[in-house]
N, C-alpha and C positions, 0 to 999 in steps of 0.2 A: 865329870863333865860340868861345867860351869856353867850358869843360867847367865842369859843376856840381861843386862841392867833393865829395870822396869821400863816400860812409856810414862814419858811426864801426862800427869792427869791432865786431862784438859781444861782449859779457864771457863768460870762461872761469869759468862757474859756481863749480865748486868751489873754485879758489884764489883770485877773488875774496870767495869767503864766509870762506874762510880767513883773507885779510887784515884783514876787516874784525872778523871774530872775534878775531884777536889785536890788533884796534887795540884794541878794548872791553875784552880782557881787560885789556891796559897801564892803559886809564886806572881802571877800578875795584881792580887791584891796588895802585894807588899811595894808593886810601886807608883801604887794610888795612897794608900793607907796612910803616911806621910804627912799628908800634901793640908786638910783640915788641921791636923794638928801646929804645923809649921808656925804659926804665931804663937803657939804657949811653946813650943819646944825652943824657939829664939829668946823669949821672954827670961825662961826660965836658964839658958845656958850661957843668954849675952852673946847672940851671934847675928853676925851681921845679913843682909840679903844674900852676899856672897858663899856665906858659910850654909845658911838656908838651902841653896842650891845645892850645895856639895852634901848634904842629908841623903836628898834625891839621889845626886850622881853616882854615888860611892856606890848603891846600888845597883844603876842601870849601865853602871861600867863596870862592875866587876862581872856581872850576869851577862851584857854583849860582850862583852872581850872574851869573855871562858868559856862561850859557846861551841862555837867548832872545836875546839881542845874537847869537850863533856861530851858531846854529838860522837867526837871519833872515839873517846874510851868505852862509850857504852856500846860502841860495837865491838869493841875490843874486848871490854871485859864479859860482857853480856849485861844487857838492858837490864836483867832484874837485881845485879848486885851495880850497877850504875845508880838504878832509880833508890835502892837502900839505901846505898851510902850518901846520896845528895841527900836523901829527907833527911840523914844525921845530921849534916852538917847544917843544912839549913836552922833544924829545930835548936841544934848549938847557936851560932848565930843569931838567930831568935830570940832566945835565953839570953844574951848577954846585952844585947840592946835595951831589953828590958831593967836594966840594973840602972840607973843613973848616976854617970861616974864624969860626964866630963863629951865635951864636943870630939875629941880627939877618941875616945874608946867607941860613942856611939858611931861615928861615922868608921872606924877599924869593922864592928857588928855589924854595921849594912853590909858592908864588903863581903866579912863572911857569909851572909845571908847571901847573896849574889851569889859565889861559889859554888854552895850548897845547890842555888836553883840552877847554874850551869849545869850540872849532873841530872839532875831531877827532872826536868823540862824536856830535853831532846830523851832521854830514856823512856819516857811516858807517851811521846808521840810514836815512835819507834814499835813500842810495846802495839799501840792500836795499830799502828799499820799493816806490823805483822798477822795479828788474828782475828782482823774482820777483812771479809771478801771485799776485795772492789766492787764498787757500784753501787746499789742501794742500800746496801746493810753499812757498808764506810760511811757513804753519805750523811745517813743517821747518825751512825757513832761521832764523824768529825764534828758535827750540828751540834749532839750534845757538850763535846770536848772546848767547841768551840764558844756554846755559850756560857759555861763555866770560866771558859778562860776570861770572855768579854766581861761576863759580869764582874768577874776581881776585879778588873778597874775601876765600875764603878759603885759596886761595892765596899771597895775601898775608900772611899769618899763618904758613906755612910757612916762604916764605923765605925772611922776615923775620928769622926765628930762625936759619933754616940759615946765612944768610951771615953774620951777628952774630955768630952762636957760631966761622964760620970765618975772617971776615976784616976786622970792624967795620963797625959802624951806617954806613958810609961806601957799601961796598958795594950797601945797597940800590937807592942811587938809580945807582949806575951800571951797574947790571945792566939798567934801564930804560932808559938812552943807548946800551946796548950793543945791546939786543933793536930800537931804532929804525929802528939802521942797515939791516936787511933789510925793514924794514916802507915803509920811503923808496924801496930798490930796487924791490919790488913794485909798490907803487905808480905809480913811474914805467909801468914796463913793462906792469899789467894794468888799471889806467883809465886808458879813453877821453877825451882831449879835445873830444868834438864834441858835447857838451850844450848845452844853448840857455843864456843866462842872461837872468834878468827884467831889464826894464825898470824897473821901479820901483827908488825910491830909501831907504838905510836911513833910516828916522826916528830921528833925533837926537836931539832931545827924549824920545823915550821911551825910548833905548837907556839915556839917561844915567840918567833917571828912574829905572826897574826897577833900572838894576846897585846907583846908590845906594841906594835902598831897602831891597835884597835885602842888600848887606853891611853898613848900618847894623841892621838886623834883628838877624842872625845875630852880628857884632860886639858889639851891646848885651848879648844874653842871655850869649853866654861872657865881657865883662868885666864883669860885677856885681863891686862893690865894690871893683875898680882904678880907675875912674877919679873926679874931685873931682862928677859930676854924680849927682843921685840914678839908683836903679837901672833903672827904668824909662824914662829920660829918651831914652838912645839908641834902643832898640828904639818908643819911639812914635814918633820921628823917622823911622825906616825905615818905619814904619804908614803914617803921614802922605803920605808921599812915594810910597806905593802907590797910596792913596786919591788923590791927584795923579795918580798915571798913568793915570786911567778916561777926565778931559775933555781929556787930553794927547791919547790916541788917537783922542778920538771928533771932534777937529779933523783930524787929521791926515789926509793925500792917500791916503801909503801905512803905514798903523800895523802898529808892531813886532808888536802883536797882531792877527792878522787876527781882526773881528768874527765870520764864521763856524766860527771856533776855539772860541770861547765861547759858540757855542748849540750846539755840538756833546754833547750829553749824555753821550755815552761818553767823550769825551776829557777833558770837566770830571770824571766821575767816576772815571777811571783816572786823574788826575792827583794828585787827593784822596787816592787810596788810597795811590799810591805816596807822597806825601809820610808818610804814617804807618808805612809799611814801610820807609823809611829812617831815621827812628828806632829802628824794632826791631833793623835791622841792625847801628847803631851798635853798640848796647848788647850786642848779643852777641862781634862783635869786637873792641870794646873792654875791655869787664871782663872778658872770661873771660880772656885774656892776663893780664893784673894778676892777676885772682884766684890761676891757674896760679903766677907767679912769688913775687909779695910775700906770698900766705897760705902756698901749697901747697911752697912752695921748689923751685919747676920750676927750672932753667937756660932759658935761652931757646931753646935748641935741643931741650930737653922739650916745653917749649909748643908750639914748634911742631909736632912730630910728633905729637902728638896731636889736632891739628887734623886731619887725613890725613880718620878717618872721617866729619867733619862736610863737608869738602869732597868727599865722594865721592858721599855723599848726596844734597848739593844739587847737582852737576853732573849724575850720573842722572835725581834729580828734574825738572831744567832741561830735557834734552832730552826726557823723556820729555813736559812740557806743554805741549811743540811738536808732540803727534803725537796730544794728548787731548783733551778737551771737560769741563768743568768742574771744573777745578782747583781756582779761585779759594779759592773757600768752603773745602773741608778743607784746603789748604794753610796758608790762617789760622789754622784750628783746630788743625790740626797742629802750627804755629810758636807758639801760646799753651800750648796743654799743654805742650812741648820747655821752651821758657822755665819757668813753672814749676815745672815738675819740676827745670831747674837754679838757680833758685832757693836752693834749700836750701843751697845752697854750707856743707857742714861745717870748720870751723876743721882735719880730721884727714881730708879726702876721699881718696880715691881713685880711681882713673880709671876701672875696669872697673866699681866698683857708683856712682858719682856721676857722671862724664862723659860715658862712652859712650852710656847711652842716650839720656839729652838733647841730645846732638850729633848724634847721628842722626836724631831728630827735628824740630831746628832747622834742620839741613840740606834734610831735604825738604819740611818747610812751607817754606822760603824758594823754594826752586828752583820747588814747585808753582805760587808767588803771582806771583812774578817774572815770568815769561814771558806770561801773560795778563796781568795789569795792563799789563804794554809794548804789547802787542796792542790791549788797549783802549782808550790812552792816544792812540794814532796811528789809528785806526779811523776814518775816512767822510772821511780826507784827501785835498785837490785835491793833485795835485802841485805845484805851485808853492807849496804851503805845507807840504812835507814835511820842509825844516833844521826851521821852528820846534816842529814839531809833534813830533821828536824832542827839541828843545831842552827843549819845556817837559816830559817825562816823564822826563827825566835830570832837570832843573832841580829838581824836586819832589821825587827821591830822594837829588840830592843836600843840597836847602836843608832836608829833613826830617832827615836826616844830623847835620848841622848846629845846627838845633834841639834835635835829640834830644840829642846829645850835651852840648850845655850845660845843658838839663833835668836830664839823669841825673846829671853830673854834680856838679851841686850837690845831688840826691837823696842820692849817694853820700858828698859830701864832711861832714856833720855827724859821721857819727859815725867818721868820719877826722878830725876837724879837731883832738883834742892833738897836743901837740907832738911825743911819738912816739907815734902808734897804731902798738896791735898788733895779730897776726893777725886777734884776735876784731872789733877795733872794723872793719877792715881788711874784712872777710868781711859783717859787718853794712852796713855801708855800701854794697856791693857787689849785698848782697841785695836792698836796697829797691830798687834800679836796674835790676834784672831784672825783680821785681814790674810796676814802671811798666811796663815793655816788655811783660811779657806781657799788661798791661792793652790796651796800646797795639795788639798783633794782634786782643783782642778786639773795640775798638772798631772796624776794620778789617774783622773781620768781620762785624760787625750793619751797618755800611755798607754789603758787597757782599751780604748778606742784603735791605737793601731794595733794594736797586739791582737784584735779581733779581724782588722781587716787582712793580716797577715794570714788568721788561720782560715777565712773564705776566700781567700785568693789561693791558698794550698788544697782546699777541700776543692774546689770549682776545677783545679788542674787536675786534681785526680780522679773528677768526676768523666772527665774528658778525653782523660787516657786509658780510665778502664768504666766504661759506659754503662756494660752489663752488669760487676759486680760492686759498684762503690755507690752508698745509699748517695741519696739525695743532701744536700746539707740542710741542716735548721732554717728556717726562713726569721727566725726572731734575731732580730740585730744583736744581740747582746749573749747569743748562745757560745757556750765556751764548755770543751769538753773536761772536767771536772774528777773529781774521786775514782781515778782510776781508770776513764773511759778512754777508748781509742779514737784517736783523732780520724775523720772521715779520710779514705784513704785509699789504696790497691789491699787485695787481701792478702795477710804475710804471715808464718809460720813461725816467725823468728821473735820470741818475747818483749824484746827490746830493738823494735825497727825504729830506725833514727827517723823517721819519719811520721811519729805516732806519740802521744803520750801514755801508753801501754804501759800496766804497771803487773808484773809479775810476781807477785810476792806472796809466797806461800804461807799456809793459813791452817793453824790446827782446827779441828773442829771446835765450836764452845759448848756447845750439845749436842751429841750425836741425833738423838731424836730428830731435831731442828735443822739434820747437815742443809737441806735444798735451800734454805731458806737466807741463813747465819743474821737473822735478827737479832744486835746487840737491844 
């Protein structure tokens, strides 16, 4: 008689959360880290503002384009050999940027660093989802996952500078091959092998569809006016090819996009959001750096230290709307005033009366908005669709990313574009590119404005058709049910009532001792 294969051990809460918080911090570090060095790394390879950008992009589109494709394999293959094999490739990737060989190889090394984080990113949310409880103990976990991830941003601006200024733009990316090595050991040693993986099979057709789409998109809007085709030609291409992937999936057996991913309200509308917060984000780590150096005459080891109070902000901010209820909305609001208030960017600024406050500000609107919109974005998910579901609210922030930054930056480039600007046109250009962004929280938040009055217009309906059993709703204008909670409602038996954000997603225990509790 044969014994039944063992039970996978259970995960060691805390340094599981650890690894996976430092995998998320790696991969949104890498597309801040960049951004300080960008004037030695031009200097030293002879590349134009153009090419500058395409440093950036090569990253934030190979990473939003292979998102949904990485989201659906890791439920496919299973999340813990998804999340292995993206650290590989990334820390390859990694490695290879670090060599300095030529514009054309380091921008090929961002790329594969994207890839790598394609994998690695939805595999690691997927992972928490799975074994922390909804509700306060997720809460916490996404808080911590979430200010890990915020700080990489701005993080990456720190050491961007720190290692530039001590050992050349080369450094960046081998600090990230370096940090790999213990995130691999981890790994090995603290997941578990014995997850199920699906049956179904990746669809093809639409893997291929989405990624081209996604990087003909983002491709078209940053080369306006490089290439011989009018300027709009590429980017309707990647339209086109979207609009293609709706009757791709609605054939298909097993579609990259699960159908009930898109009736899901809160995930269509947390994904929305994020795409417009990763715009905002662009635009603050990226100009302020420029502004700092080419107006301000930072060193890059200036700019970066000044970043210190913005990343403290939004890391505080971070964890603390892992532990709160209604974020969303002031954090917006917070992150649109911060923006313009730096706006003003003076040709003669100063840090103490021009940066610090709107750093501080910018910081905690982001941190506040972050952590709910992720929340949101993955909210009333089956497990077996939990890679995609992380896929597509990375996918959003980073393809927003993306967008934003080719927006802004042709916002910015006119009154850059003589042959030498200076400061003033330099500051001007900069300005309008902040404007846009703080427009861009606005609009951000009139969306979670109505997306709020939508859900006390559904909670007040159901308070009225079932009197006796459906609580009362939140009286805080800004209450929004969150990591895993059931939207106020009739009471229903069924996991997934389309009427609820209800998130069923079973959960091994992380300590048995601890089951009531499941405190990561």
């Amino acid at each position: 008689m044969s014994l039944p294969p063992p039970a996978p051990r259970p995960y060691r809460s805390g340094p599981v959360l650890s690894l996976l918080a430092g995998a998320q911090f790696l991969v949104v570090l890498n597309t801040s880290i960049v951004n300080v060095a960008l004037p030695a790394i031009g200097q030293d390879l002879h590349l134009t503002p153009t090419g500058l950008a395409w440093i950036v992009n090569a990253y934030l589109i190979a990473f939003g384009a292979l998102l949904p494709v990485g989201g659906r394999l890791a439920d496919l293959l299973g999340h813990r050999a998804a999340f292995l094999t993206g650290l590989l490739v990334f820390a390859a990737g990694s490695l290879a940027a670090s060599i300095p060989s030529g514009s054309g190889p380091l921008i090929a090394a961002r790329a594969v660093q994207g890839i790598g984080a394609a994998l690695l990113s939805p595999a690691g949310l997927a992972i928490l989802l799975a074994h922390w409880a909804p509700g306060a103990a997720r809460g916490r976990a996404l808080g911590i996952w979430g200010a890990a991830s915020a700080a990489g941003g701005a993080a990456g601006v720190l050491l961007g500078g720190v290692l530039t200024s001590a050992l050349g733009w080369w450094a960046i990316f081998a600090i990230s091959a370096i940090a790999a090595l213990p995130a691999l050991a981890a790994t090995l040693l603290l997941l578990t092998r014995g997850e199920r993986k699906h049956t179904a099979r990746l669809d093809v057709p639409g893997a291929l569809t989405v990624t081209a789409g996604l990087t003909l998109l983002v491709y078209g809007l940053g080369a306006r006016g490089t290439t011989p085709l009018p300027d709009f030609a590429v980017p309707a291409a990647g339209l086109l090819l979207l609009l293609v992937l709706m009757p791709i999936e609605r054939r298909a057996n097993d579609p990259l996009l699960p159908p009930v991913l898109l009736r899901n309200r809160a995930a269509v509308t947390g994904n929305l959001l994020m795409l417009l917060l990763g715009a905002v984000c662009v635009a603050t780590f990226f100009f302020l750096p420029l502004y700092q150096q080419k107006v301000l005459g930072y060193s890059p080891l200036g700019a970066a230290l000044t970043q210190l109070p913005l990343a403290a902000a939004l890391m505080a901010a971070s964890w603390g709307a892992g532990r709160l209820r209604g974020t969303l909305l002031p954090g917006l609001l917070v992150l649109a005033a911060g923006l313009f208030w730096l706006a003003r960017l003076p040709v003669d600024g100063a840090f103490l009366t021009d940066l610090l406050g709107p750093s501080l500000l910018i910081g905690a609107g982001l941190g506040l908005a972050f952590v709910p919109l992720t929340a949101l974005g993955v909210g009333g998910v089956e497990p077996r669709h939990a890679g995609i579901a992380g896929g597509l609210i990375n996918t959003s922030r980073q393809i927003g990313g993306a967008i934003g930054l080719a927006i802004l930056t042709t916002l910015a480039a006119p009154a850059a574009g003589r042959a030498v600007p200076g400061p003033a046109d330099l500051a001007y250009g900069y300005r309008r590119a902040l404007v846009a962004a703080a427009l861009i929280a606005l609009l951000a938040a009139a969306g979670t404005g109505v997306h709020l009055l939508h859900h006390r217009s559904r909670a007040a309906a159901a308070e009225r058709a079932h009197p006796a059993a459906t609580p009362a709703p939140e009286t805080t204008p800004c209450a929004l049910p969150l990591q895993g909670e059931p939207a106020p409602g009739p009471p229903t038996h069924q996991p997934n009532h389309p009427g609820t954000f209800h998130e069923a997603l079973p959960h091994r225990p992380l300590h048995p001792a601890r089951r009531r509790d499941h405190r990561p």
